[in-house]
C-alpha positions in Angstrom: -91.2 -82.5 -4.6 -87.8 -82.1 -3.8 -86.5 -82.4 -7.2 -89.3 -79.3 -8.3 -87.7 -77.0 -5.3 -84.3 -77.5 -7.0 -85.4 -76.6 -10.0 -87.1 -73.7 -9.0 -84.1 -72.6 -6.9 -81.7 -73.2 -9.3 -84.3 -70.9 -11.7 -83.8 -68.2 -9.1 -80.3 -68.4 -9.1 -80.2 -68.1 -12.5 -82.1 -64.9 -12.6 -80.4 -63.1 -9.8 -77.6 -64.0 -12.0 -78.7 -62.3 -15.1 -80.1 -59.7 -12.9 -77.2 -59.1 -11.2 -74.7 -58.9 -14.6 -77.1 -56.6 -16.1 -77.2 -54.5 -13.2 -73.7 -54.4 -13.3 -73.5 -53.9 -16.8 -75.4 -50.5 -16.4 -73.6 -48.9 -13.2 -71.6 -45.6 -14.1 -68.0 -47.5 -13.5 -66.3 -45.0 -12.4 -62.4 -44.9 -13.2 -60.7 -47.0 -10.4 -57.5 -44.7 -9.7 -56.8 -42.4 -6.9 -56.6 -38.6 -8.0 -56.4 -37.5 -4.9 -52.7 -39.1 -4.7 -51.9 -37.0 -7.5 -48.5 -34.8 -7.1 -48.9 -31.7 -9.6 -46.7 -30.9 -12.8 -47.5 -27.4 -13.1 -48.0 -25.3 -16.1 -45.8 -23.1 -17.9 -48.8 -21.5 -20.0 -50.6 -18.7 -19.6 -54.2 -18.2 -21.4 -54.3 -14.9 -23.1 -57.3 -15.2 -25.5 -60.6 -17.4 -26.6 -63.4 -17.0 -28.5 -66.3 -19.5 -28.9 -63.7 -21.7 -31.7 -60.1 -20.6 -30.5 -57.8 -20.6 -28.1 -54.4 -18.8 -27.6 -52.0 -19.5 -24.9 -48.4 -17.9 -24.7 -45.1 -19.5 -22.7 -43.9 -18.3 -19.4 -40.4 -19.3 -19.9 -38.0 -19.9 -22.4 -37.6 -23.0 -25.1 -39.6 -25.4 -27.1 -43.0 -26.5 -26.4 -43.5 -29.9 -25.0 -46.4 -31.8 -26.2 -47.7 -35.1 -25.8 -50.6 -36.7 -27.5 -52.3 -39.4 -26.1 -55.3 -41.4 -28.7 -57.5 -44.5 -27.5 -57.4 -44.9 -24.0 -61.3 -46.4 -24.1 -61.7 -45.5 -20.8 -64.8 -47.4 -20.1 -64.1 -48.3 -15.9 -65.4 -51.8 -16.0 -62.3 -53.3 -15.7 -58.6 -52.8 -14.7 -56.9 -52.2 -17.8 -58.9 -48.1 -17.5 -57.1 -47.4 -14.1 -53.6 -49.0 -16.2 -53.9 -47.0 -18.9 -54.5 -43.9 -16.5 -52.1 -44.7 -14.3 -49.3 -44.8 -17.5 -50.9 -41.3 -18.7 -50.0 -39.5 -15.5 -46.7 -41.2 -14.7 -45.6 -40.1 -18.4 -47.0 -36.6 -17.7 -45.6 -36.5 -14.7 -42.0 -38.0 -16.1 -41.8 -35.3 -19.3 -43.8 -32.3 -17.6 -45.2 -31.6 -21.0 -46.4 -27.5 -21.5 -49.5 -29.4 -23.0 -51.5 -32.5 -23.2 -53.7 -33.7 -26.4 -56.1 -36.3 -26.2 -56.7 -38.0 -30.0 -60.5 -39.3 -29.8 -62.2 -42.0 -27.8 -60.9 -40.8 -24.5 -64.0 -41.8 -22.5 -66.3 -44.8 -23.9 -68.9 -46.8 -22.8 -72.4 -46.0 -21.5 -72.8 -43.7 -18.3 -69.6 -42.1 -18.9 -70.3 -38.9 -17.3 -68.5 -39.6 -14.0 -65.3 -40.7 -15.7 -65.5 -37.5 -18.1 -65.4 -35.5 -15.0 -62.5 -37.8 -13.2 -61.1 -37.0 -16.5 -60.5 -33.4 -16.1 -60.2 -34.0 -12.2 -56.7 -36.0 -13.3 -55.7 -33.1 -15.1 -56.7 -30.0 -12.8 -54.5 -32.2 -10.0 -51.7 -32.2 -12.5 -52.1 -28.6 -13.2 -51.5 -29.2 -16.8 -53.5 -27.7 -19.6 -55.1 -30.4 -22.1 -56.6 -30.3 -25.4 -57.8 -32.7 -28.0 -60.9 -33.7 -30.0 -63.3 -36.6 -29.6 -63.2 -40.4 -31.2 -66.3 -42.3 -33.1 -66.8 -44.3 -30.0 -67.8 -41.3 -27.8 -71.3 -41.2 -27.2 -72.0 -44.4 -29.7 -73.4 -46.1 -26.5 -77.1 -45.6 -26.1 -76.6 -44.5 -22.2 -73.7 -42.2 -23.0 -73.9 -38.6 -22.8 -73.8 -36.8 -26.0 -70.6 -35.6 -27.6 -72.3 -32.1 -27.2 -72.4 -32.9 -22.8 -69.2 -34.4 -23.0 -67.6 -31.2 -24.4 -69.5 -29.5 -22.0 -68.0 -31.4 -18.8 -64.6 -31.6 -20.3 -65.0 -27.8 -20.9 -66.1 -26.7 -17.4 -62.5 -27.5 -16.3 -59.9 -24.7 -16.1 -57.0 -26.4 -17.7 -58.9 -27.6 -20.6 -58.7 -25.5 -23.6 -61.3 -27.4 -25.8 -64.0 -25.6 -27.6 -67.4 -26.9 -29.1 -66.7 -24.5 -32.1 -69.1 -22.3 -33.9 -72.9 -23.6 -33.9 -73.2 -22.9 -37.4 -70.2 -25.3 -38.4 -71.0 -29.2 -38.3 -69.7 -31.1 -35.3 -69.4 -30.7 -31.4 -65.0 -30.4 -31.6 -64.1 -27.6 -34.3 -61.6 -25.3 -33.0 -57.9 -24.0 -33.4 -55.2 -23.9 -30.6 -52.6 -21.0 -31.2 -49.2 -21.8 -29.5 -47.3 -18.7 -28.6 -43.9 -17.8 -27.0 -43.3 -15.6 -24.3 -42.8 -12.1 -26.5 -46.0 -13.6 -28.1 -44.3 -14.6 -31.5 -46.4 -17.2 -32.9 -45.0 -20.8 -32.7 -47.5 -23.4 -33.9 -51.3 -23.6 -34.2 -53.3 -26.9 -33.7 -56.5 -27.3 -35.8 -58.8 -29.5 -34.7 -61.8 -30.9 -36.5 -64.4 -33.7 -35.6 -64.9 -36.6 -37.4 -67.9 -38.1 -36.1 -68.6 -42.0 -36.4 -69.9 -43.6 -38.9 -72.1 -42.4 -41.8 -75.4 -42.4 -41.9 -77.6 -43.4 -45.0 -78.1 -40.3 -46.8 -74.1 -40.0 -46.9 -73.9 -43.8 -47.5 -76.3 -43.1 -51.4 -74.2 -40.0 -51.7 -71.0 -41.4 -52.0 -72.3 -44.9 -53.9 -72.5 -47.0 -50.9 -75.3 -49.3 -50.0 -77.8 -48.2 -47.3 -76.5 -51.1 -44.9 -72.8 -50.5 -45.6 -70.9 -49.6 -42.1 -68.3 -46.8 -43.4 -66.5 -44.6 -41.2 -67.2 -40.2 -41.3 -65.1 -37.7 -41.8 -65.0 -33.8 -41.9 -67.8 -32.3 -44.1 -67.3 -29.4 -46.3 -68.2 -27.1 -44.1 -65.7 -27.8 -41.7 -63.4 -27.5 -44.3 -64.3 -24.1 -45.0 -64.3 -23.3 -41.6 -60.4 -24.5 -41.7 -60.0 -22.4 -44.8 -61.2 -19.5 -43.2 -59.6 -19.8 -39.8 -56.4 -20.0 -41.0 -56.7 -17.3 -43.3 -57.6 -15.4 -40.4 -54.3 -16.8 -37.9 -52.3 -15.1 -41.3 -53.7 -12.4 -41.3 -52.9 -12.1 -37.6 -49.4 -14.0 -37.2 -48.2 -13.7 -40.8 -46.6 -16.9 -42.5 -47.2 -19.6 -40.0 -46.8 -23.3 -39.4 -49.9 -25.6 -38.0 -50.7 -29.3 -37.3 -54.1 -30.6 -37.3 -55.7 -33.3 -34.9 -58.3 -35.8 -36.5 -59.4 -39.1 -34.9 -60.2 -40.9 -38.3 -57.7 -41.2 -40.5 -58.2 -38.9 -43.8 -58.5 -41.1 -47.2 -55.0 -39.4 -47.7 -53.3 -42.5 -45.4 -54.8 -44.7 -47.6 -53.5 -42.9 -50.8 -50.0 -43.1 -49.7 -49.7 -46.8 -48.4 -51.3 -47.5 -51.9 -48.8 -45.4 -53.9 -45.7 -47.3 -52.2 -44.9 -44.1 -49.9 -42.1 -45.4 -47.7 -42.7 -44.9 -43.6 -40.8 -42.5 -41.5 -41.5 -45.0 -38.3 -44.2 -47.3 -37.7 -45.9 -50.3 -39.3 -48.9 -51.0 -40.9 -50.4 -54.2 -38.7 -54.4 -53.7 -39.9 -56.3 -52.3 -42.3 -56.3 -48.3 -42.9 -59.9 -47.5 -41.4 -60.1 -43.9 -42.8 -63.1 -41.6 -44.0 -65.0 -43.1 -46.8 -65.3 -40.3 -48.4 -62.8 -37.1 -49.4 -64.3 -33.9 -48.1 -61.3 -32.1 -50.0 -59.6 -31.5 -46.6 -56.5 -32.5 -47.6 -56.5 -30.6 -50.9 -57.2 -27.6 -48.4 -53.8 -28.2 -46.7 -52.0 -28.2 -49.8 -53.4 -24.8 -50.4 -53.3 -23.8 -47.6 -49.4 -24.1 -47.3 -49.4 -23.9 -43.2 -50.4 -27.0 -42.1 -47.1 -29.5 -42.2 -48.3 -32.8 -40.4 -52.3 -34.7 -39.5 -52.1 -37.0 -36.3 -54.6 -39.2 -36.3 -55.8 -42.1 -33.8 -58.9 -44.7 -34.3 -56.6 -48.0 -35.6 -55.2 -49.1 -32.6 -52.0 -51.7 -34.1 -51.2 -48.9 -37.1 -48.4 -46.8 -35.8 -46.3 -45.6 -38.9 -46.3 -41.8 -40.4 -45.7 -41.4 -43.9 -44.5 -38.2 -46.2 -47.6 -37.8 -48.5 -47.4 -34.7 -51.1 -45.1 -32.6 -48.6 -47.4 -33.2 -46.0 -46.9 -35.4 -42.5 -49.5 -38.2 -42.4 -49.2 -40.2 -38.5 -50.5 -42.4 -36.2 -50.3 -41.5 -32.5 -49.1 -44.4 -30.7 -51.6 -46.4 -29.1 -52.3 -45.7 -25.2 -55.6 -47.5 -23.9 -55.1 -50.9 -22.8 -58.9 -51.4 -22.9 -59.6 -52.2 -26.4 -58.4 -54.7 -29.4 -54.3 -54.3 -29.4 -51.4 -56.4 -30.0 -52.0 -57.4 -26.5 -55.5 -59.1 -27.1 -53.9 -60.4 -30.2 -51.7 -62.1 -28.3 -48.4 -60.4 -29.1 -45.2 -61.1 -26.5 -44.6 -58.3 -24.5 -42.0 -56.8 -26.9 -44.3 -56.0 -29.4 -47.2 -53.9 -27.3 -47.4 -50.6 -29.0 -49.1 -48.7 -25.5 -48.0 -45.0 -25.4 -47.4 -42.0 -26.7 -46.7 -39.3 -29.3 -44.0 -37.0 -28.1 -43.6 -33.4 -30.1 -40.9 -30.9 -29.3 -42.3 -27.6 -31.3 -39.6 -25.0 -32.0 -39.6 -21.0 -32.1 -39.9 -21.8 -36.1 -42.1 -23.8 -36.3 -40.7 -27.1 -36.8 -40.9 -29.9 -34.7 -39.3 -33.0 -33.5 -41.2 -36.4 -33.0 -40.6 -39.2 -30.3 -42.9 -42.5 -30.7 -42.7 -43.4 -27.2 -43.7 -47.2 -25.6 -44.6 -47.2 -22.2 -41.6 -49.5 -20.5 -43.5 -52.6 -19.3 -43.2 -53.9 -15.8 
């Protein structure tokens, strides 16, 4: 008899066990930091326009643009390596006092992420910085995520972001441009920024020769890049001759190309495999004719960190932020050879830029 009670309590345990994990497994995790201990940076922008796909902002003082670019922080609150990686964001905003912030894709991951989207743009609103960026292929891949559409929705409602869901007729939740102005309201630099969804579904995968049960990565569609085609026509038309860089979160096949055809790197190393599109939507062939857009930042492979010269144009990796995901940490790396950071631009009256690859000091 006794013997039948232990099993039977041990059988309970067990379930209250599973219970319990699965219980936990579905709570919203929200991000473990304080943002109410948050000492402001301030902006020096102003907003002067929008429209449903564009943004323009202008400088209240003098000199360069400050920017910092942030990809793959996998914020998913179930553990402490979200309120790390958050914690290193805002000390580094707080450190360089950036003019803007751009977020590279998979910002906020997991399932019932809508808390953490809105202690996302909390962190920022207590900063008083204005943010930007475009969204990753593991945002709203979870089946209790919010969509990519309600995620741009909460990230949107907040004053000091400057993201915009695009036109409704152009495919994709992220498609919109950024123009970067000075304080006479000379142009200085616009950011494009296109989504590139997740992974391609199996009418693409029979269009472009794959199997139906292949797993290959998105990338812009064709109408995005007309949409490109015709917003920048219309920034000339506006600005005159002008210089642009362009956001994606999956690499273009163009990364591939050049690692293939010996291109040395500017910075950087290759440590994995180039995870790009699996298909060429002729995006790049639209930057060539383009002749504005000088450099595509990318995110999405996490130990890749190098920027190549491909055709005249700028092809890098943003350094690595989260702290969540695969790195050279959970590869076991020493210390030395953690990549967590970030991408540091310094955009001048002309256009050009300086870059800083910048690794969070270790402690």
């Amino acid at each position: 008899m006794k013997k039948r009670v232990k099993i039977v309590l041990c059988a309970v345990l067990a379930l209250l066990l599973i219970a319990g994990g699965v219980t936990w497994s579905f709570l919203p995790h929200p991000l473990n930091y304080k943002i109410g201990s948050i000492e402001a940076v301030g902006s020096g922008l102003e907003v002067t326009g929008q429209t449903e796909d564009c943004v323009t902002v202008k400088k209240t003082g003098d000199g360069a643009y400050k920017v910092l670019m942030f990809t793959d922080m996998h914020l998913d609150g179930k553990n402490s390596t979200s309120s790390t990686t958050v914690s290193r964001m805002v000390e580094s905003i707080q450190k360089e006092k950036p003019d803007l912030v751009l977020l590279c894709g998979d910002n906020v991951t997991s399932g019932l992420n809508r808390v953490r989207c809105r202690q996302l743009g909390k962190i920022f609103e207590k900063l008083g910085v204005y943010w930007a960026g475009t969204l990753g292929n593991h945002e709203g891949d979870n089946s209790f995520s919010i969509s990519r559409g309600e995620m741009m929705d909460e990230f949107c409602s907040f004053e000091h972001c400057l993201m915009k869901k695009g036109k409704a007729d152009v495919t994709g939740d992220c498609n919109y441009a950024l123009h970067l102005l000075d304080r006479d309201g000379a142009h200085v630099e616009t950011f494009f920024f296109l989504d590139t969804f997740d992974e391609m579904n199996e009418a693409q995968l029979l269009q472009y020769g794959y199997a139906a049960d292949d797993s290959v990565y998105d990338g812009t569609k064709e109408d995005q890049v007309e949409w490109y085609q015709e917003k920048l026509a219309e920034t000339k038309s506006r600005y005159g001759a002008c210089r642009s860089i362009m956001m994606l979160h999956i690499p273009l096949p163009q990364f591939q190309t050049a690692v293939d055809a010996g291109e040395p790197f500017l910075y950087g190393d290759k440590r994995e495999g180039i995870c790009c599109s699996g298909f060429d939507s002729g995006l790049f062939d639209a930057i060539k004719a383009g002749g504005s857009t000088q450099a595509v930042f990318c995110g999405h492979d996490h130990v890749n960190n190098f920027g190549v010269t491909y055709d005249g144009v700028l092809l890098s990796y943003i350094e690595m932020s989260g702290y969540g995901s695969y790195s050279m940490i959970t590869r076991g790396a020493p210390e030395e050879e953690w990549l967590q950071g970030y991408t540091a631009l310094e955009l001048h009256a002309d256009g050009s830029f300086d870059q800083q690859q910048v690794r969070y000091v270790e402690s």
